[in-house]
N, C-alpha and C positions, 0 to 999 in steps of 0.2 A: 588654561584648560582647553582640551581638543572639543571643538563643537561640531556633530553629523550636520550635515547641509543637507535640507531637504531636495528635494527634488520633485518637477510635479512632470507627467507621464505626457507626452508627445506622439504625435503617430509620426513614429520616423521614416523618415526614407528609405529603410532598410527593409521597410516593408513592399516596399514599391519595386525597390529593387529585386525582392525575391519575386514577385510576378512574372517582371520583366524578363528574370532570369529561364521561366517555366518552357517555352517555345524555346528557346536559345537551347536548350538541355537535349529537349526532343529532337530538335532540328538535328545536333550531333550525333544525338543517337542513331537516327537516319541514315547519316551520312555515311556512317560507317560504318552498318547495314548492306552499303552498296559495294561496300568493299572488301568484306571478309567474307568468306565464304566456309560456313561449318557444315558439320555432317549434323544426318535428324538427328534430333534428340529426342525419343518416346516420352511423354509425361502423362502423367496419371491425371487424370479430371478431378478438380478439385467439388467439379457437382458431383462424383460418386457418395464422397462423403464430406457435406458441409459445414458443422458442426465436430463430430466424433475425431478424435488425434486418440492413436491408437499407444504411442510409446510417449515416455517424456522424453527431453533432449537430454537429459543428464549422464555421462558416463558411468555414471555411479547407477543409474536405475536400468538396470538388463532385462529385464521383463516386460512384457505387454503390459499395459493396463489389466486388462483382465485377470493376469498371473500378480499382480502386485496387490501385496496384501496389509491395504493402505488403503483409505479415504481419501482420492486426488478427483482432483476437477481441475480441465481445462480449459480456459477458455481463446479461439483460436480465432486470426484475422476477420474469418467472415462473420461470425456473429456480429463483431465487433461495428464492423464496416455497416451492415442492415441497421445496427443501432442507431450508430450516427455518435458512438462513443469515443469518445479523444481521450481520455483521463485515466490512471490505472481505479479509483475511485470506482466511475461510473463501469468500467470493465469488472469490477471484482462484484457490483450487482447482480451478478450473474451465478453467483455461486452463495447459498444461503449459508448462514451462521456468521457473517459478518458487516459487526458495527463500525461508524462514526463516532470520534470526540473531537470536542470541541476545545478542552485543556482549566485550565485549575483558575476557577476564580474570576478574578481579572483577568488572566492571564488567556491568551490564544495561541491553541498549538499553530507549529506553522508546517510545509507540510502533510504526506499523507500518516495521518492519525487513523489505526485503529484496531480493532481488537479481534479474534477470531476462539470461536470456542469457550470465552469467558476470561481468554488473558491476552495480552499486549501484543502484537507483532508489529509493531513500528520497527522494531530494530531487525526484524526476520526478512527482509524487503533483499533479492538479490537478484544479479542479472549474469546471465549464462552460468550460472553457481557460484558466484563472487558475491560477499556481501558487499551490498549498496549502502552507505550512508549519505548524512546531509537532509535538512528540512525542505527538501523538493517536493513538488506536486506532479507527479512522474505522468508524462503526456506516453501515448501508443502510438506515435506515427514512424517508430524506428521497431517495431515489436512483430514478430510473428506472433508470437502465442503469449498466455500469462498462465502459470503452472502454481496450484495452488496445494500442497502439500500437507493432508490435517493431520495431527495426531503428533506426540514430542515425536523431533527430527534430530536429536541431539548425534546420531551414528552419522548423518549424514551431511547435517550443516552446521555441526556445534555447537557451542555453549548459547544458550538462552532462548533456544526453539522447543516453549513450553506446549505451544499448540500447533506447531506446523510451523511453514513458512509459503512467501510469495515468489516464483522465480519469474523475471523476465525474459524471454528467449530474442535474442536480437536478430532482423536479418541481415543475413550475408551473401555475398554473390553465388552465384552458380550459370551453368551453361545455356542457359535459354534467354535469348533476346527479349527486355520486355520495360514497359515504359507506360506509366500509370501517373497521371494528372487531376486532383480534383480540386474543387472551390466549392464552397460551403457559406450561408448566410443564413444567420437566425432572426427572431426576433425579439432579440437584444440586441439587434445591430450589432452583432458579432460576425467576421470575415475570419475565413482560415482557409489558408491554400495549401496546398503540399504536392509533394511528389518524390514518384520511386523508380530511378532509372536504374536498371541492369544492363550489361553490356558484356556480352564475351569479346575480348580483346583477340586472340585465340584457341586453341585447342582444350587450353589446361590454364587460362589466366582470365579471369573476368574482374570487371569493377563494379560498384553498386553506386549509387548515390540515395540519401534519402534527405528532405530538405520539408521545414515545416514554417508555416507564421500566421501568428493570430492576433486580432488586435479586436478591442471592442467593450461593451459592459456586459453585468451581470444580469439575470433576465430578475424581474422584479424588486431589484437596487437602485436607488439614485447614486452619481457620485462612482463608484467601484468600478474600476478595470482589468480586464484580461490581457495582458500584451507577452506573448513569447513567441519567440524564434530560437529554431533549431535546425543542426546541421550534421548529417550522420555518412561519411564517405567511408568506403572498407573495399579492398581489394583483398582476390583472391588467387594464388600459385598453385600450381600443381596438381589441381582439379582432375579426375578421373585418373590420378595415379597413386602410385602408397602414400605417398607424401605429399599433408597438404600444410599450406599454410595462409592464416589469415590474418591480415592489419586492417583492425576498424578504430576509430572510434567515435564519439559524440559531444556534441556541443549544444548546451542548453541556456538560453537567455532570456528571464521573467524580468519583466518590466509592470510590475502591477500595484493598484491600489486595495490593500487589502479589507477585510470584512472582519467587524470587529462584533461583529450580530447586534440585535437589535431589544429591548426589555422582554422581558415574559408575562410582564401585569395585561390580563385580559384573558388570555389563556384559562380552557377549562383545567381546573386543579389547581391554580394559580391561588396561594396565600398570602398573606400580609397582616400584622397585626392591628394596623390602622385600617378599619370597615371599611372606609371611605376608598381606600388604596386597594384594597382585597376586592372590591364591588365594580373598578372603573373597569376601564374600556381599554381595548388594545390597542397599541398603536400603527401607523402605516406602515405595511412592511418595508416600504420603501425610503425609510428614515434613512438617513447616513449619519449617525454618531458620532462621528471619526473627526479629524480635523484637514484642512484644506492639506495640508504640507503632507499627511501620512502617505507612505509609499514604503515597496514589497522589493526588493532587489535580489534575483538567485542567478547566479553563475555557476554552471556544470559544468564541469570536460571528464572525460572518461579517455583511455586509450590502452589499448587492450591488444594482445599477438595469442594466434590462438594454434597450433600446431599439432597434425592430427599424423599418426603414421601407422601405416600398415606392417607391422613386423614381420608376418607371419600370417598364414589364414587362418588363426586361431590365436592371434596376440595381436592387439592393437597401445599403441601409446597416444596420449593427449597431454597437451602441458599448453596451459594457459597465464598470462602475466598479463597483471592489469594495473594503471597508476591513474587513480582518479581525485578528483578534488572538487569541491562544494563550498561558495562564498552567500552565505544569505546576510542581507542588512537589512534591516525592517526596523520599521518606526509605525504605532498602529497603536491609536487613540482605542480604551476600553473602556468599557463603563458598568456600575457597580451598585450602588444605594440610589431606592427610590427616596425622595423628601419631599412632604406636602407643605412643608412651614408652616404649618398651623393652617392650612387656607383648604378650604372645600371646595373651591376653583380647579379641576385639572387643570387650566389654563396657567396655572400658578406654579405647577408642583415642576422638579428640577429631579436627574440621575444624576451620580457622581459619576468624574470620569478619571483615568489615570493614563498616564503615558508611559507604553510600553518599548522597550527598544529590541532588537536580537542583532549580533554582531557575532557570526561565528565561520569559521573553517573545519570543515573537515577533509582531509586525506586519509588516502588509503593506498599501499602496496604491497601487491598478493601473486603470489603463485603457488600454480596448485597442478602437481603432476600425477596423473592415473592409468594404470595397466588395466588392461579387460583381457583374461586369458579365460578361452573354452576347453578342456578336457576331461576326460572321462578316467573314470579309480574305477574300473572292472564291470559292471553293469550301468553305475552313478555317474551320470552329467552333471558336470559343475562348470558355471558361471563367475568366474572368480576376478574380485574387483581388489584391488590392492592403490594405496598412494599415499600422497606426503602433500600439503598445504602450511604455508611461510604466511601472516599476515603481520602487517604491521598499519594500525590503524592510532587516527589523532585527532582530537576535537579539540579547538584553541576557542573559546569563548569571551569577549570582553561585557563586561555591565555596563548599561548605562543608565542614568536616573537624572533629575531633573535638578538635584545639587548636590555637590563633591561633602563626602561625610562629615566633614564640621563646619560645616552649612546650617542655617536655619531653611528646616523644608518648605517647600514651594509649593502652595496649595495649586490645582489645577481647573481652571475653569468649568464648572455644572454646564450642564443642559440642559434649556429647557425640552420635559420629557415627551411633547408630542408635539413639536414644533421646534428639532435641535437644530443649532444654524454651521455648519462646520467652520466658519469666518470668524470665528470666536475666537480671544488671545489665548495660549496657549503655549504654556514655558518649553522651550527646548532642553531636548535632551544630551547631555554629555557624557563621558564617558570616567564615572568616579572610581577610578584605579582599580576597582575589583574585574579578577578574573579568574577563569578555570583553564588549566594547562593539561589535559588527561593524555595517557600514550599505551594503548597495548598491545604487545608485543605476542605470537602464538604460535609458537608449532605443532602440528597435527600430524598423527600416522594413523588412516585408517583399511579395513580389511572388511569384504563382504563378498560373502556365497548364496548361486541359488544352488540346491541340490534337489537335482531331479531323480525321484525312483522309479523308472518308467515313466508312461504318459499320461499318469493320473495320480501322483503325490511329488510331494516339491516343499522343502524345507528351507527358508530363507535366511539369515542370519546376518550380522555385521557389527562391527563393534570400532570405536575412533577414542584414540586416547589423544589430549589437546594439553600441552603446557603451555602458560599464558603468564607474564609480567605484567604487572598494571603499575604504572608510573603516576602519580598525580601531584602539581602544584598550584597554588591560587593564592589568592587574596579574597578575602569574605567578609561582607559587613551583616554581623548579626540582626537582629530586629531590634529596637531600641538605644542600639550602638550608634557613634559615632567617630569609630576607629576599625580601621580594618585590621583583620587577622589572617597571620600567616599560616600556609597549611602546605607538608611537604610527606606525601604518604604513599607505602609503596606496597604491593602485594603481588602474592605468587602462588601458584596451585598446579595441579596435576589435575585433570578431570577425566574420567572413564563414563563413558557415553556409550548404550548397545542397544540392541533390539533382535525380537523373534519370532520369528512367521513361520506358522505349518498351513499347508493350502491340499484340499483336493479336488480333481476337477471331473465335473459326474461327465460334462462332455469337455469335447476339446474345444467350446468356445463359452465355458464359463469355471466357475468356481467359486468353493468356499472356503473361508480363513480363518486362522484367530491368531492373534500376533499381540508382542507384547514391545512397550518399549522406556528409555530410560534417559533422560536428558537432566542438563545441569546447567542453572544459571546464578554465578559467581557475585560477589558483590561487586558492584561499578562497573557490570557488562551494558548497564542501558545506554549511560552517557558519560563515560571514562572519569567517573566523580566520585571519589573515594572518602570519607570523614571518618571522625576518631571513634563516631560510634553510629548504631544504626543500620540499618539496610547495606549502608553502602561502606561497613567498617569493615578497615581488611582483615580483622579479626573472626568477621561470621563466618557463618558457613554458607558455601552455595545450596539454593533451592535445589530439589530433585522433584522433578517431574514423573511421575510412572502413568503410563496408558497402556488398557487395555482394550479390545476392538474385536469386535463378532464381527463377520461380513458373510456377503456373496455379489458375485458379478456376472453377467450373462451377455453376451454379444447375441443379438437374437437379429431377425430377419436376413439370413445371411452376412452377418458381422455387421449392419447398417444401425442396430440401435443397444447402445450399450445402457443396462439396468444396474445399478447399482445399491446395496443396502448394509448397512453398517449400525452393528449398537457400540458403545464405547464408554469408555468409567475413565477418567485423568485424576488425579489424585496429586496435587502440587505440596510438600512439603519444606520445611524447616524455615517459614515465615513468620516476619518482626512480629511480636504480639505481648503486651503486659500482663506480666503473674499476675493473676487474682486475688492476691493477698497480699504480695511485696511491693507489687505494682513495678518490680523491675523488669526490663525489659527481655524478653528470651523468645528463641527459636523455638515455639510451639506448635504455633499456629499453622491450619491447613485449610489448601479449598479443594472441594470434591465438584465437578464437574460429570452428569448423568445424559446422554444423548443417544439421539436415533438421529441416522441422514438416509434419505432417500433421492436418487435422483433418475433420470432417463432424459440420453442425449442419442442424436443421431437424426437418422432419417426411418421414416413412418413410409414412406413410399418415396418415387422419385421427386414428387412433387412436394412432399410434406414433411419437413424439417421441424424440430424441438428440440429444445435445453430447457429443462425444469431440473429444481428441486426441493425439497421441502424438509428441515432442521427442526427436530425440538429437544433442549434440556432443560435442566432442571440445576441451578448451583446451589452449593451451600458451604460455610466457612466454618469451623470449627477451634476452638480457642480462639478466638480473634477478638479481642477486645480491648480497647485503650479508656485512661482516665483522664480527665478533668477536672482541678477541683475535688479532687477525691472520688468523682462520681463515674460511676463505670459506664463505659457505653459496650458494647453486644454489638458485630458486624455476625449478618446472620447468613448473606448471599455475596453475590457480585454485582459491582455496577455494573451497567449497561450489558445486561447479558438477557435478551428476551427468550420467553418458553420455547415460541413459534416463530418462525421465520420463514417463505417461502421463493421461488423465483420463479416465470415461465417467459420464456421469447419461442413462439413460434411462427413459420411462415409457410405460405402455402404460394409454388408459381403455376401460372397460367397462361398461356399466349403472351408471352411477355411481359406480364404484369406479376409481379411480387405483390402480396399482400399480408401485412404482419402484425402481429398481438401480442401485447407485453403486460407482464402485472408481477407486481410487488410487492409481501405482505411482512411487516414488521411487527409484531407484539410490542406489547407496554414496556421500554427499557427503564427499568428503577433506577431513580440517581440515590434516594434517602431507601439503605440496605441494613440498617442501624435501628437497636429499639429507642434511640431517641427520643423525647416528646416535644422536642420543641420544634416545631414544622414552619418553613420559609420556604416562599417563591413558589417555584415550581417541584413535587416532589417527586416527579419522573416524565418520561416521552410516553403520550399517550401511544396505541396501536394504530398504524394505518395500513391502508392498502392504495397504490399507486398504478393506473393503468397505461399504455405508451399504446402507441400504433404506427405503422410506416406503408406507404406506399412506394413502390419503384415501377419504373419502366425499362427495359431495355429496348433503344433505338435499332443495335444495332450489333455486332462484334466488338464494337470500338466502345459504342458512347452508352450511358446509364444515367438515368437520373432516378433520387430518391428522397421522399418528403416523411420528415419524422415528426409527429405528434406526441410531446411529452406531457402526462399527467388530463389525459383527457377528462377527467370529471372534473378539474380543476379543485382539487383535494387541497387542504390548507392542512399541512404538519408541521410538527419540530422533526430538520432531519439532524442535527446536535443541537447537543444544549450543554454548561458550561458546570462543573462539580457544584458550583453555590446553586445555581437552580435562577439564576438570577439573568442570563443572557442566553440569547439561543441564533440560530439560523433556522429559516423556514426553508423546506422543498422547494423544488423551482415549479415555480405555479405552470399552469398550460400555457406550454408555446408552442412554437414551431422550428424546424430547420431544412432548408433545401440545399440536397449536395450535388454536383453535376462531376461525371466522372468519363475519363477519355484514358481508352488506352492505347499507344500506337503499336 
């Protein structure tokens, strides 16, 4: 039998190396500086406007912001940078109406997990409109922007974009010499260096480099490491002519010991049926559960041709190909039942724990080719977007468990629950023959116009029809089994995807909408996992998504602060759900989804920059109810979905000085949504609010330093917590981080 070899986490040389490399980089860049000689190049000040990105990058999106008739938030490098935020996670705080998970049980997603609107977008995550797969914990230091798209996007990014989706915008070269170095140290003893060299080589051909590396712990964790290094090079042809073309791509390397969270006994709301257990005390949050050997292993590569051409002054081509690949192995000690053994000693009482393993690949190879043609039908402007997208996507998953199926099971060492010792034995994990083999295959044509009727009405429209193959084989070991079963299941669909916007604009720097739209998500679109029955049988029927959306948008103080406001109803149908009398299973079931967003970014003056905004809805489910025992249980809402939600970062400069205020407000997320009566653990995330601060200085042209203060009142939250209600992560308590930043 094949056994994982643990592995325990090292500060490598590779980290050393990347420092070393930093000066070496610049120096080049210098050097030949001295020897090319370009013409100006005028650039727009990116202090006109700090915050506010007026278009998305997307071929597919022809409109302004303000003409798009759609709930989008952007959030772009400089917020980012004042943050002192690395993480797409801590970047998506930026924009309200989305949660964290923590994943099922025992079980820890890995990965960014979370949900937006009331439903899933794990799998909506894409980078320059490519979907991204793979349980990555996606870092910003190769990112211009993060483009947050709300509302079903199924016209525009396909099957299973029930509330939007995430796009990442990469950078890539262009004509302006320029050369950006920072170093960063928290207290968590956290190091992260990076750097972003650009270089015109000359007229029409520049190179970029972007290079990242962090090593260190977690701030209020024993035990837990941070460790990635990445590497993001892309060259650019034929810049400032019809014809461009670009080779990028990236390389991501985690090296970390993951967080398995910590109990939730102590915790306000926290139950248990034994008083004694319901009554104690919480524990240190700085427990490590885990076991000495657990370790986090992700390997990314991406590489990407991205090809833009000028056809015409009124027809443009783009055609992008991208072949990327995702290795996570993780091995990551959980834990589960509290037990007092009879003893009124906390000092006595023991968690359970279990050994979790993840061994998986995903690939992916895509292209996706789009026309943008402007002409006009006799008075009507049209924006007409037309294309074709090829994917072909694969997740290969192996199980592993702690003995091969006709085994007698391997009990796994307790902890003691306020005093765990990770040194503890601790059966290894193999790999018992089960696995999942899933492969879907997709072609896409889709078609989108704006039509303009003069300069104050504007009809937007678009529609994506997606064939899609889903291949899946495996081996599975049932619950109670101890034989595996074979599973060889195949499905096919046709899916029709559209949407509809009318817009009018009382001035030429705002407007009002109301648009409608329609998306579809297939069985076995999450994780190419198909069964003979259920959710993921290739029998059912795909979900339909319908969204509707009131808005208005306003560019006010001379375009510098853009207001936004939006109501909206989503309505997700043809969900698993048991008849009420047969208790067979059928496609009934629905969740209704009721919200308002408000938000205002931009600039308030020269000095005075803001991105707020503030989310509230309302879910509810309708037929959704499964049995037990014959006993019916009632799902009445959504997990993790809060009423209120809000966000602010704003700054104010001064003689040099930055000064900046941050707060963050999450409502009660319910985990127990069910009229259930029998209550365990913990039975939801209480509400908080989280406040940040930052100072900067500017020395100079060149140099910058900036000191960010997270969680100033030193606020104690669950920022996830796990479906049993039984493990959770705290907030990161008050720290600190200082970044020093040099540009040549």
């Amino acid at each position: 039998m094949a056994q994982i070899k643990s592995r325990k986490h090292q500060r490598t040389a590779s980290f050393v190396a990347l420092a070393a490399t930093l000066p070496l980089m610049a120096h080049a860049t210098t050097a030949t500086e001295e020897v090319t000689q370009l013409p100006e190049i005028t650039v727009k000040s990116q202090a006109e406007n700090k915050y506010k990105t007026n278009q998305l990058s997307s071929a597919k999106q022809t409109q302004p912001l303000v003409d798009t008739p759609q709930t989008v938030s952007v959030i772009n490098q400089t917020l980012l940078k004042e943050q002192g935020a690395t993480s797409l996670v801590e970047a998506l705080r930026n924009t309200p109406g989305i949660t964290l998970q923590m994943g099922e049980n025992g079980n820890t997603s890995a990965g960014d997990t979370f949900q937006m609107r009331g439903f899933s977008t794990q799998t909506s995550t894409y980078v320059d409109g490519i979907r991204d797969l793979g349980a990555v914990s996606r870092d910003v230091f190769n990112l211009e922007q993060v483009e947050v798209v709300k509302g079903p996007a199924g016209a525009e990014a396909g099957r299973g974009s029930a509330s939007g989706y995430i796009n990442l915008v990469s950078k890539l070269p262009h004509l302006q010499n320029s050369s950006e170095v920072s170093a960063s140290y928290n207290t968590a003893e956290n190091v992260r260096l990076s750097a972003d060299i650009n270089q015109a080589i000359n007229d029409n051909t520049a190179f970029r480099l972007n290079v990242m590396g962090q090593e260190g712990g977690v701030q209020g964790r024993d035990v837990l490491e941070n460790n990635s290094y990445a590497i993001a090079p892309s060259v650019a042809f034929g810049l400032n002519t019809p014809t461009r073309l670009y080779l990028y791509s990236q390389h991501v390397r985690q090296r970390n010991i993951p967080d398995g969270g910590i109990p939730t006994i102590g915790m306000e709301g926290f139950w248990n049926a034994n008083p004694d257990i319901a009554q104690a005390g919480k524990v240190n949050r700085e427990n490590y559960y885990g076991h000495v050997d657990d370790y986090e292993d992700v390997d990314a590569d991406m590489f990407t041709a991205k090809i833009e051409s000028d056809l015409a002054d009124n027809l443009k081509l783009t055609n992008i190909t991208r072949l990327g690949q995702t290795q996570m192995n993780r091995v990551l000690t959980g834990i589960n039942t509290i037990s007092a053994h009879d003893s009124t000693n906390p000092a006595d009482w023991t968690i359970s724990r279990s050994r979790q393993g993840v061994d998986q690949e995903n690939k992916i190879l895509a292209n996706q080719t789009t026309l943008n043609l402007n002409l006009k039908t006799g008075a009507i402007e049209h924006d007409v977007v037309a294309g074709l997208e090829f994917l072909k996507e694969q997740q290969y998953t192996r199980n592993l468990a702690t003995q091969m199926p006709d085994e007698p099971a391997v009990s796994t060492t307790e902890a003691n629950l306020y005093n765990p010792n990770p040194n503890d034995p601790m059966a290894d994990l193999i790999y018992n023959g089960a696995y999942s083999d899933g492969e879907t295959q997709t072609a896409a044509a889709y078609l989108f116009d704006t039509l303009k009727f003069g300069e104050r009405f504007q009809l937007n429209g678009g529609v994506r029809v997606d064939y899609y193959e889903t291949d899946y084989q495996g081996l599975s070991l049932p619950r109670g089994t101890n034989a595996l079963v074979a599973s060889d299941i195949s499905a096919h669909d046709t899916l029709l995807s559209w949407k509809l916007g009318g817009l009018y604009k009382p001035t030429a720097y705002s407007s009002v909408y109301a648009s409608y739209g329609k998306s579809l998500t297939p069985p076995g679109s999450t994780n190419f996992v198909m069964s003979e029955s259920g959710i993921n049988s290739a029998a059912a029927e795909p979900q339909e998504t319908h969204h509707y959306e009131l808005g208005s948008k306003w560019d006010l103080l001379d375009g510098r602060l853009a207001l936004n406001a939006a109501v909206y109803r989503t309505e997700n149908e043809n969900q698993f759900t048991q008849d009420a009398i047969t208790q067979e299973s059928i496609q009934e079931g629905k969740t209704i989804v009721d919200g308002v967003e408000l938000s205002a970014v931009g600039q308030i003056t020269d000095a005075w920059n803001i991105s707020a905004g503030v989310a509230h809805m309302k879910t509810k489910q309708e037929n959704q109810q499964s049995f037990r025992d014959n006993v019916m249980t009632r799902t009445d809402s959504v997990r993790w979905s809060p009423e209120w939600t809000a966000s602010l970062w704003t700054t104010y400069d001064i003689a040099g000085f930055k000064l900046g205020l941050g707060a963050r407000y999450v409502d009660e997320q319910k985990r127990v949504v069910t009229d259930s009566t029998a209550p365990a653990n913990m039975p939801s995330i209480p509400s908080y609010v989280v406040f940040d601060a930052m100072a900067g200085y500017q020395f100079n042209e060149n140099a910058s330093l900036n000191l960010n203060v997270y969680n100033l009142a030193d606020e104690e939250y669950i920022s996830t917590l796990n479906n049993g209600g039984s493990r959770m992560t705290l907030g990161q308590e008050r720290s600190a981080s200082l970044t020093f930043n040099y540009k040549f």
